[in-house]
C-alpha positions as a printed NumPy array, in Angstrom:
array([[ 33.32 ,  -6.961, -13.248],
       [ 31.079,  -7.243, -16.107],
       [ 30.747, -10.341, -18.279],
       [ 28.86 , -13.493, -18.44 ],
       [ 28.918, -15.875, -15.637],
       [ 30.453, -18.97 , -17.404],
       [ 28.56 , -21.775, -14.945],
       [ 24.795, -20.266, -15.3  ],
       [ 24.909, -17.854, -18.35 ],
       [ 24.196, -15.004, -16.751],
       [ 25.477, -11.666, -16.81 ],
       [ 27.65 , -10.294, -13.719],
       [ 26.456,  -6.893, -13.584],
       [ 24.103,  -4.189, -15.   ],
       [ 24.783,  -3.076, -18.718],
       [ 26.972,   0.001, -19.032],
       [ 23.948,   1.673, -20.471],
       [ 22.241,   0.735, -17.166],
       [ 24.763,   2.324, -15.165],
       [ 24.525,   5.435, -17.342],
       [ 20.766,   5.652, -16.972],
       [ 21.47 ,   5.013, -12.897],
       [ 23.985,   7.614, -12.888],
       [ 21.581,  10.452, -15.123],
       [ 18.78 ,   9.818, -12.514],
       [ 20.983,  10.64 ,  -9.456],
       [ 22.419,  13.999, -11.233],
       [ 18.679,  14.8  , -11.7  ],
       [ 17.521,  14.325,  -8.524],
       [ 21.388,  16.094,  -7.292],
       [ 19.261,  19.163,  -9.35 ],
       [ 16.554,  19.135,  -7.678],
       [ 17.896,  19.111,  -4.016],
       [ 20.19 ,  21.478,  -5.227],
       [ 16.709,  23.803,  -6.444],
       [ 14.993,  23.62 ,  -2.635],
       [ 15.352,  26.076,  -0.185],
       [ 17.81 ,  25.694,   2.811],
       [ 14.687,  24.927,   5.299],
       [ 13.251,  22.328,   2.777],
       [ 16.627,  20.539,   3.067],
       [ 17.018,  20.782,   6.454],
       [ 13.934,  18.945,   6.287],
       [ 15.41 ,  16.013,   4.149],
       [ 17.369,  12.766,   5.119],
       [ 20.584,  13.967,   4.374],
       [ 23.931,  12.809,   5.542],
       [ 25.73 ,  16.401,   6.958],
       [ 28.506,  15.629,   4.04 ],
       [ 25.788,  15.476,   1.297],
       [ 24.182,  18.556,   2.552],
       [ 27.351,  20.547,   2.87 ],
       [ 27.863,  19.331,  -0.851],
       [ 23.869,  20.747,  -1.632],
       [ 24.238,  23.918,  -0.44 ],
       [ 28.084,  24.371,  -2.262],
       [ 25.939,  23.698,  -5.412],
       [ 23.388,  26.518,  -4.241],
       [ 26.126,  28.923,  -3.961],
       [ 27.603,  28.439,  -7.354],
       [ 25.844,  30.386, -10.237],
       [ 27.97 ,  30.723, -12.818],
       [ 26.854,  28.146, -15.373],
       [ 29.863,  25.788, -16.326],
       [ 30.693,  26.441, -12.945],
       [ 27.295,  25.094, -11.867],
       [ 27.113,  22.181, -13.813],
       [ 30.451,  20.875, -13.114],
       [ 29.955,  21.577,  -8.979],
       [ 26.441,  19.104,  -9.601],
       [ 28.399,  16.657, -11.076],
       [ 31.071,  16.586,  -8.188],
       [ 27.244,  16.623,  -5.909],
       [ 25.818,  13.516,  -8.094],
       [ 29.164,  11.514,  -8.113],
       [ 29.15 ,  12.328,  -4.255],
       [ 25.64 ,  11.138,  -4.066],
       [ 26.269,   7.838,  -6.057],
       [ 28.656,   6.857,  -2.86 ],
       [ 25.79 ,   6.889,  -0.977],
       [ 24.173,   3.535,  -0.234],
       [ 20.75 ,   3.145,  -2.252],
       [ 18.481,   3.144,   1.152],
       [ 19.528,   6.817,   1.584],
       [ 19.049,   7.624,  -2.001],
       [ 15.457,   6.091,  -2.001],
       [ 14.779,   7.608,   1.866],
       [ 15.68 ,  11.131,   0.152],
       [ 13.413,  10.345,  -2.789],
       [ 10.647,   9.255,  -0.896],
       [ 10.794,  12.401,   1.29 ],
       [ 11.217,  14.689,  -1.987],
       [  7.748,  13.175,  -3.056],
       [  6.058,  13.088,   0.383],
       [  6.754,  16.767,  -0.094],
       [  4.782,  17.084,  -3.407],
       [  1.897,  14.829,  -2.102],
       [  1.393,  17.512,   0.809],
       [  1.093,  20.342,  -1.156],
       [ -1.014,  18.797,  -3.908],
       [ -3.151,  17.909,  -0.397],
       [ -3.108,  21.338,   0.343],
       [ -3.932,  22.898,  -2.698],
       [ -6.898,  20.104,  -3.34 ],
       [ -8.019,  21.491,   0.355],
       [ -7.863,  25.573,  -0.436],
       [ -9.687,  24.799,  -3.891],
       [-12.811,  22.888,  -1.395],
       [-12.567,  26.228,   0.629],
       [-13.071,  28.434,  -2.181],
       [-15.66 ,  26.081,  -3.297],
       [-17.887,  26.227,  -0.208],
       [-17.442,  29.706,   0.207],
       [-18.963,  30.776,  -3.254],
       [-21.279,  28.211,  -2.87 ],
       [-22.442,  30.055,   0.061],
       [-22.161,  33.471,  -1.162],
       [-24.514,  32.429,  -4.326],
       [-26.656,  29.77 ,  -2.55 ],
       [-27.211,  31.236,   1.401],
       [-29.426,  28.972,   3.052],
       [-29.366,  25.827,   1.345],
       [-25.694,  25.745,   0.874],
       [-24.802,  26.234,   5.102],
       [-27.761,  23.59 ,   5.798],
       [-25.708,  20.956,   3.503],
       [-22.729,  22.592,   5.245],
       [-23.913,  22.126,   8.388],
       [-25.025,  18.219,   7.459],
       [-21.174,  17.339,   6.505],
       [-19.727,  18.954,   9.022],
       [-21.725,  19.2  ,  12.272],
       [-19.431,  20.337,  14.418],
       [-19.252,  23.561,  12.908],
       [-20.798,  27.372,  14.308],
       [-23.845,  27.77 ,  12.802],
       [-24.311,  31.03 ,  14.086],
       [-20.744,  32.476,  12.767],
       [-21.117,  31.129,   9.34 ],
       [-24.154,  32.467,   9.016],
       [-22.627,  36.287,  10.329],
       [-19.698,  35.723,   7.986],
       [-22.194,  35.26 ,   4.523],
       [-24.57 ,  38.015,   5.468],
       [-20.956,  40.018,   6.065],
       [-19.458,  39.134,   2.615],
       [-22.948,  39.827,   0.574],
       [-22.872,  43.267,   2.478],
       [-19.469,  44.446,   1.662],
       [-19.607,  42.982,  -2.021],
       [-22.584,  44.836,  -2.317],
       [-21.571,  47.928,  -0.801],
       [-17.899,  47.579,  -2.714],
       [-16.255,  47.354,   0.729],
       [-12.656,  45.683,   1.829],
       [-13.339,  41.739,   1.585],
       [-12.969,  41.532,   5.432],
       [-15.203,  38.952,   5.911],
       [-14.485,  37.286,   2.625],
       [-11.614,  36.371,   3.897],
       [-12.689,  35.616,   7.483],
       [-15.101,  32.917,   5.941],
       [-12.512,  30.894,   3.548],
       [-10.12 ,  30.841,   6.873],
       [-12.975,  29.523,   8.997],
       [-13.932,  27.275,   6.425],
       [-10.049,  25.822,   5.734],
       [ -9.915,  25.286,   9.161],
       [-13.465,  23.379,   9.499],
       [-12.217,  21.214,   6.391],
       [ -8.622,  20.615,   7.456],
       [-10.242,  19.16 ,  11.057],
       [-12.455,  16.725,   9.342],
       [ -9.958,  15.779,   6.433],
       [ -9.313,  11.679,   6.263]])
């Protein structure tokens, strides 16, 4: 019931324009559920009846057709209480925070690994200091193996070999 409160002054409930703006933000966030994959939304919070309603919007393509099916999804959605709303939110961005995490950790792998193609020596010895848990020996195999087949215009073999090993050495001493 909207109105003003005639004891205190206050107004009953949010402003029509506030319910609009409420209502907007669930049909955008209806789009992007609607935009993940079926294995990224079995990995959501979702009620079975919401999900059924997700993928119904997935199979629609044509375009009216596909606007009108996520508004049915977002006014479906709205019945939802706000704790599942803001669980499925919170997942959605959990989800973007790991793969920012993982990008930030493939960009220090390709980091370390030119820095050992240009730098040899010095580069594995700080290596080596921040991580001392790691195989000296294989490192060591993996650059003189890289230099080789760049210089002999060879398959990047080890290349490759070397970023994995060094992901892997990163990922175990991530925070």
């Amino acid at each position: 019931m909207r109105g003003i409160d005639e004891d205190s002054g206050e107004y009953l409930g949010p402003s029509r324009s506030q319910q609009r703006r409420d209502a907007l933000e669930v049909l955008a966030l209806g789009e992007r559920l609607a935009a993940l994959s079926p294995a990224q939304l079995q990995q959501l919070p979702l009620p079975e009846a919401l999900l059924a309603q997700v993928l119904e919007a997935r199979r629609v393509t044509s375009h009216i057709a596909r606007k009108r099916q996520l508004a049915f999804l977002a006014k479906q959605m709205r019945r939802e209480d706000d704790e599942t709303l803001q669980a499925i939110r919170d997942a959605l961005e959990a989800g973007g925070e790991a793969a920012r995490q993982e990008t930030a950790l493939l960009h220090r792998a390709e980091t370390w690994r030119e820095r050992l193609l240009a730098d040899g020596d010095a580069a594995l010895a700080e290596l080596l200091d921040a991580h001392p848990g790691a195989d000296r020996q294989r490192l060591r195999q993996l650059v003189r193996s890289a230099i080789d087949e760049r210089r002999r215009d060879r398959p990047p073999r080890a290349y490759r070999e070397l970023f994995r090993l060094l992901r892997e050495l990163l990922l175990v001493q991530q925070p």
